[in-house]
Wavefront OBJ file of the C-alpha trace (Angstrom):
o trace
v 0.000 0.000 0.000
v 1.405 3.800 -0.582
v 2.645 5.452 2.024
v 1.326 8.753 0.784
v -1.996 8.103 1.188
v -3.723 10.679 3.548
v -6.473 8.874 6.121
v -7.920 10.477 8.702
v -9.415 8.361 11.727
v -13.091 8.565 13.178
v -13.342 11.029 16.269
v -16.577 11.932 17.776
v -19.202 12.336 15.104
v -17.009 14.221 12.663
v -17.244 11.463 9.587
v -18.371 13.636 7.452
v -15.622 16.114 8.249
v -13.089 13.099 7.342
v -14.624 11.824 4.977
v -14.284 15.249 2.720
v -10.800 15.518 3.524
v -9.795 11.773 2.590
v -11.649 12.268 -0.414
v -9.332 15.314 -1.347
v -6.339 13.956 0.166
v -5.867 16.383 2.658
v -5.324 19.114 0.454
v -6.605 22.517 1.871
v -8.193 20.181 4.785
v -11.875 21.350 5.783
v -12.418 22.391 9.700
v -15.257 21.685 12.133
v -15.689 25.031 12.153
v -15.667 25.473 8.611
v -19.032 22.588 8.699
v -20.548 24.255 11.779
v -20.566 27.450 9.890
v -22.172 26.069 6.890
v -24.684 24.678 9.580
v -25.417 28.136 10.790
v -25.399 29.630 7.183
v -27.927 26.712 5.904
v -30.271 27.799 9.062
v -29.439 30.634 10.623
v -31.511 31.937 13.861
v -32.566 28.493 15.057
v -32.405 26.884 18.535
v -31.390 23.749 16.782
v -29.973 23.311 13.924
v -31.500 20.366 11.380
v -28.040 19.734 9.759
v -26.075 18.456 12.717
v -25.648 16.987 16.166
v -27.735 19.354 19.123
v -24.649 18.343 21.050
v -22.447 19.724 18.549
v -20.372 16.697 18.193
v -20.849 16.552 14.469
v -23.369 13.779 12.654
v -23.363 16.078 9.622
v -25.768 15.879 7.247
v -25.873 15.233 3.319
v -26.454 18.929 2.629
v -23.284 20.127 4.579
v -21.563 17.651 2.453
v -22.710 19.317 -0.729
v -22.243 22.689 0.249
v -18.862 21.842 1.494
v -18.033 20.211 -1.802
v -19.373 23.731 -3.541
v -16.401 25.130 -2.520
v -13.935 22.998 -4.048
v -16.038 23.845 -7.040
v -17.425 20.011 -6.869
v -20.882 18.572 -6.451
v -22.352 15.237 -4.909
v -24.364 13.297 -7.659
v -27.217 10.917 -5.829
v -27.067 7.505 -7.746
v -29.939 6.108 -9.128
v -29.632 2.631 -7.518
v -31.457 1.148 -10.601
v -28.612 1.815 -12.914
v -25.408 -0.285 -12.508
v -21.922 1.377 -11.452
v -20.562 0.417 -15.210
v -22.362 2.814 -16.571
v -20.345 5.661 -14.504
v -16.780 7.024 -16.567
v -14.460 6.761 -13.556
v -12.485 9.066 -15.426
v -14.570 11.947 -15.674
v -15.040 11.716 -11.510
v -13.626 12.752 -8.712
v -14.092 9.873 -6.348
v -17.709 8.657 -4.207
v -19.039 9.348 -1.246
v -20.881 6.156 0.538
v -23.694 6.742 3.079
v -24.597 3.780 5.181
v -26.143 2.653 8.470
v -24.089 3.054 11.299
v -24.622 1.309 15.312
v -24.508 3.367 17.817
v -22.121 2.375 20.412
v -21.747 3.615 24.107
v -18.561 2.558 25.611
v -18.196 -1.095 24.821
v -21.880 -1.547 24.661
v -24.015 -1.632 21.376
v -27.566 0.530 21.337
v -30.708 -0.452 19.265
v -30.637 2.943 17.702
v -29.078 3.894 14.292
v -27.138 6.495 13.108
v -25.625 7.167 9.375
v -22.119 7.006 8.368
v -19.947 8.845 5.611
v -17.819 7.066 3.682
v -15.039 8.559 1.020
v -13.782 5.863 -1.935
v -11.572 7.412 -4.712
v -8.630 6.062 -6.926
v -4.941 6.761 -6.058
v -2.324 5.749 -7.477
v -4.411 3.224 -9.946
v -6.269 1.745 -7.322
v -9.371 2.128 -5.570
v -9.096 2.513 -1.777
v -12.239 2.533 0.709
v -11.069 5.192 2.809
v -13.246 5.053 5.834
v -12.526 6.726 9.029
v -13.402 3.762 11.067
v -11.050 1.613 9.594
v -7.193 1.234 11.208
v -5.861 2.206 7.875
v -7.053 2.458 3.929
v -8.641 -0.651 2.558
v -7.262 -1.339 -0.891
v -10.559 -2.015 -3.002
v -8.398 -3.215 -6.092
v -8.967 -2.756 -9.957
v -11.781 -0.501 -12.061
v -13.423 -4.006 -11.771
v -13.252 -5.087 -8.180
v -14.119 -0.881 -7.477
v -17.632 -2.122 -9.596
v -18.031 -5.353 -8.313
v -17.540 -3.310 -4.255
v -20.250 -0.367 -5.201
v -22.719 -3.313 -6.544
v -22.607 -5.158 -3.197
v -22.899 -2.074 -1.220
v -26.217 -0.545 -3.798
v -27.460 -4.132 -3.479
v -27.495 -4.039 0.472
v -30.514 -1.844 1.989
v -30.456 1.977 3.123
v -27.549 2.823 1.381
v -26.745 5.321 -0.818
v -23.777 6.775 -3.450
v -22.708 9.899 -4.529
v -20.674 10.519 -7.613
v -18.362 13.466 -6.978
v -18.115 15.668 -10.058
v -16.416 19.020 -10.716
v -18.450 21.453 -11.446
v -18.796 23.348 -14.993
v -21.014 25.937 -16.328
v -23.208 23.383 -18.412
v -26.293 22.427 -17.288
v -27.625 19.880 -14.558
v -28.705 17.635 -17.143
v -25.329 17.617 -19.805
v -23.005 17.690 -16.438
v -24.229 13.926 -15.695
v -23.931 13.412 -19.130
v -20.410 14.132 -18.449
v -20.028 11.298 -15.511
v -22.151 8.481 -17.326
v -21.279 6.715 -20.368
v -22.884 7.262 -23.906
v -24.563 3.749 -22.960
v -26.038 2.872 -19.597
v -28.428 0.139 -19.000
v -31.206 0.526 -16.214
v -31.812 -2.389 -14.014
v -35.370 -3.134 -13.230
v -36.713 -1.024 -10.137
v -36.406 -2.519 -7.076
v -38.309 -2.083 -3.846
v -36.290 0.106 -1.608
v -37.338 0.223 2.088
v -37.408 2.540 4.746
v -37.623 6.524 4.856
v -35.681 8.402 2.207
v -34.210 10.370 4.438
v -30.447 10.417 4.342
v -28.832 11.697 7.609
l 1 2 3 4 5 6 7 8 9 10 11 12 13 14 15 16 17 18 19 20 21 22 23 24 25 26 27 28 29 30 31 32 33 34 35 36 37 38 39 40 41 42 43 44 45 46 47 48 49 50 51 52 53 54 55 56 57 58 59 60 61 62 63 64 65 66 67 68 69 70 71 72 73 74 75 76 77 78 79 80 81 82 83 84 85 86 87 88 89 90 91 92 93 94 95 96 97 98 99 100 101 102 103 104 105 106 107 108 109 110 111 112 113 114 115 116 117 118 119 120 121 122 123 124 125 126 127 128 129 130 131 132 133 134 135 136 137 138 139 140 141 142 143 144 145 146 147 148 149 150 151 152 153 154 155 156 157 158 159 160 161 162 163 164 165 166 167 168 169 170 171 172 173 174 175 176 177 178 179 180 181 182 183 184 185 186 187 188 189 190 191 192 193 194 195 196 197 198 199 200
């Protein structure tokens, strides 16, 4: 595995905070305070705020993310879950963002509640590395093919979702995903997805 490979490691509820800054290797690294205060700018004047943790510990949600990303002139793409990764040009991309269901965990003891995680997966170096924050260290994912063969399991598992992250041009919303998806893509047949679509 490189040694340059930048990972940062969960603290508090702040994945969302790493998971930006593993996706962009570090490079101009975002701040808590930099999140809080898109937070506050997304609803200002409230008691609490919808897009975070009332403690203030973190648990981000998608649209800090995408406003976040804004500023590295980037967007976050929502997946539609009945098309299959191969139709995405993993060129033309930045990396993805993974959002799945999390445990919440109180010392050494397991709660029934759930929580959502972030999760950042890009390409470095050739390969495709699953750069979660509450792993030890980078999980090497492999080839273009074992990267398809991981975001198929994960789409085919419930309550979770991808993001393609694109750069941003001055086309419109409808030719910039023709910029991230091949001239060909094939739809699977709809599937039933359950619970809320609410994505934390």
């Amino acid at each position: 595995m490189p040694t340059n490979i930048y990972h940062e490691r969960q603290t508090r509820q702040l994945c969302a905070l790493h998971t930006l800054n593993n996706l962009f290797q570090g490079e101009q690294s975002y701040t808590k305070e930099q999140l809080d205060q898109i937070c506050n700018d997304l609803s200002p004047n409230v008691w609490i705020n919808p897009h975070r943790s009332p403690l203030g510990l973190g648990n981000y949600d998608i649209n800090v993310i995408m406003t976040a990303l804004q500023l590295r002139n980037c967007e976050a793409v929502w997946f539609d879950k009945r098309k299959d990764p191969s139709c995405i040009d993993l060129n033309a991309i930045v990396g993805f963002i993974l959002n799945v269901p999390s445990d919440y965990k109180f010392a050494f003891v397991t709660l029934p509640l759930q929580k959502r995680h972030w999760i950042a997966v890009r390409c470095i170096d050739g390969k495709y590395y699953n750069l979660d924050s509450k792993l030890r260290e980078p999980e090497c994912i492999g080839s273009e093919t074992d990267l398809l063969t991981y975001l198929r399991a994960q789409l085919e598992t419930n309550k979770r979702e991808l993001f393609v992250i694109v750069e941003k041009t001055s086309t419109s919303s409808e030719q910039q995903n023709a910029n991230w998806l091949k001239s060909e893509t094939i739809a699977k047949p709809p599937r039933d997805r359950n619970g809320s679509g609410h994505i934390a």
